[in-house]
C-alpha positions in Angstrom: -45.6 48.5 5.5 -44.5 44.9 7.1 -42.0 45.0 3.9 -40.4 48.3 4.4 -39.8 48.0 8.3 -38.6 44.5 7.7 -35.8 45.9 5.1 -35.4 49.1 7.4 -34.5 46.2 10.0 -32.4 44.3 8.2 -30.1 47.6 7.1 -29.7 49.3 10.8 -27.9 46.1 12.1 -24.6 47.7 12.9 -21.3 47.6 10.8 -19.8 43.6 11.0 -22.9 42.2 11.9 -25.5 39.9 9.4 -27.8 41.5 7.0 -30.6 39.2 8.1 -31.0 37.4 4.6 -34.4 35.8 5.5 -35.2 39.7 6.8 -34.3 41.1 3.6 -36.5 37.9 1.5 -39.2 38.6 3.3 -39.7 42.4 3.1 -39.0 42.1 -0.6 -41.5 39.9 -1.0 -44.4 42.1 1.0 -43.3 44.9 -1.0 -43.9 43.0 -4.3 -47.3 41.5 -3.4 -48.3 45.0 -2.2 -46.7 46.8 -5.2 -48.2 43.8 -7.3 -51.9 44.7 -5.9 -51.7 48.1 -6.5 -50.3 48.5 -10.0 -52.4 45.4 -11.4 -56.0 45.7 -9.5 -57.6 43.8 -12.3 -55.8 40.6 -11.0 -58.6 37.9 -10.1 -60.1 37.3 -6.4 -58.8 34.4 -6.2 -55.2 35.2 -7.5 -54.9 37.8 -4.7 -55.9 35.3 -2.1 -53.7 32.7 -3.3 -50.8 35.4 -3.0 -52.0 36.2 0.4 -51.4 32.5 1.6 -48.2 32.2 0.3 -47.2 35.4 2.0 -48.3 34.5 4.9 -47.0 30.4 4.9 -43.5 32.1 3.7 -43.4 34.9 6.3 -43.9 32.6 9.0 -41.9 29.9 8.3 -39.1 32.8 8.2 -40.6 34.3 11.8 -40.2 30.3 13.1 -36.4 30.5 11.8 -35.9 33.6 13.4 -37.6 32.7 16.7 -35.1 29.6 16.5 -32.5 31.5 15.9 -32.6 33.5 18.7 -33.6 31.0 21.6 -30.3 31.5 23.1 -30.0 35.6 22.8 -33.5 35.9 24.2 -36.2 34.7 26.3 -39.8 34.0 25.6 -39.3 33.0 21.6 -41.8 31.0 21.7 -44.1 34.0 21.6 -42.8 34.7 17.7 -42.6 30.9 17.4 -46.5 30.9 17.8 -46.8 34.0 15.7 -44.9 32.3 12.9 -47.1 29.3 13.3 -50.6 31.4 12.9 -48.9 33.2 10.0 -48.7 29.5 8.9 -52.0 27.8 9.6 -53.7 31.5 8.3 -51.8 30.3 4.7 -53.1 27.2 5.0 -56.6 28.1 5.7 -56.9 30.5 2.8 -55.5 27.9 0.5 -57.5 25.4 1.4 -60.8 27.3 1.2 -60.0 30.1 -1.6 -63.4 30.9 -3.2 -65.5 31.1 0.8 -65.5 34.7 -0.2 -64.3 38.0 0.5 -66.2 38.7 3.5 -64.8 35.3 5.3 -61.3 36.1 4.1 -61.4 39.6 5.6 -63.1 38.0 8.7 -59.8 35.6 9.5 -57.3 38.3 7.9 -58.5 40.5 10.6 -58.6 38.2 13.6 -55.2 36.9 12.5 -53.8 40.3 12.4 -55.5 41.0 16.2 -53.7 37.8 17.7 -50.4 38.4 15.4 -50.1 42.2 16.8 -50.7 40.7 20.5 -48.4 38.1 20.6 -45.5 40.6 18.6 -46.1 43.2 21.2 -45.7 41.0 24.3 -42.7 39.8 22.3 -41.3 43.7 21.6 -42.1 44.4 25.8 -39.8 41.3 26.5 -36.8 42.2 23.8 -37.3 45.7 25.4 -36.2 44.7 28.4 -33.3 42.5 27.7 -31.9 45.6 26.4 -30.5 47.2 22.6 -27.4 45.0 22.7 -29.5 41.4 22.1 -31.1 43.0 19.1 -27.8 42.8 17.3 -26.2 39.8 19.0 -24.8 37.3 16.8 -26.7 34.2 16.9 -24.5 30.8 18.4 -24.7 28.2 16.7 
């Protein structure tokens, strides 16, 4: 799902504006690892987890980018700045303790997902309010 809406995002911009490359990267690559799950199930344990950390040390280095990005179109960035970095220490975690086991795995995947979906809906509430026009505001360099 996180791949679809990202490509979905990244192909409503309007006509002139970017197509939001690292957008586009990212949702590609949670469509793979989800198509890559489901049409090979026999992959190992410990295959799928090591996918799972490089998902989510990609996708948030990507959500850091974008949170850098947009420091001057919006306020508060630092709310996706600090989801990119839990995306990022989540990665780390799995990859540095790959075989504690399903259960555990599920155990942070699950908090991680509670504190991600917290901290990207206090984002959404502030982007809300700055209005449809700073969702498709070129970036200044």
């Amino acid at each position: 799902m996180n791949g679809v809406l990202a490509l979905v995002h990244a192909f409503s911009a309007p006509k002139g504006y970017p197509r939001f490359g690292a957008l586009i990267f990212t949702g590609i690559i949670s469509i793979a690892a989800g198509v890559l799950a489901f049409v090979w199930p026999g992959i190992t344990a410990l295959s799928l987890v090591l996918l799972i950390a490089a998902w989510a040390i990609v996708n948030g280095l990507f959500e850091i980018a974008t949170a850098i990005r947009l420091r001057r179109v919006i306020e508060h960035e630092w709310l996706l700045v600090l989801a990119g970095i839990l995306s990022v220490l989540l990665g780390i975690v799995i990859l540095l303790q790959p075989g504690a086991g399903a259960l555990a795995l599920v155990w942070w995947i699950g908090g991680f997902a509670i504190a991600f979906g917290v901290l990207l809906v206090a984002l959404a509430f502030r982007v809300r309010r700055a209005g449809p026009a700073v969702l498709f505001q070129p970036a200044t360099p």
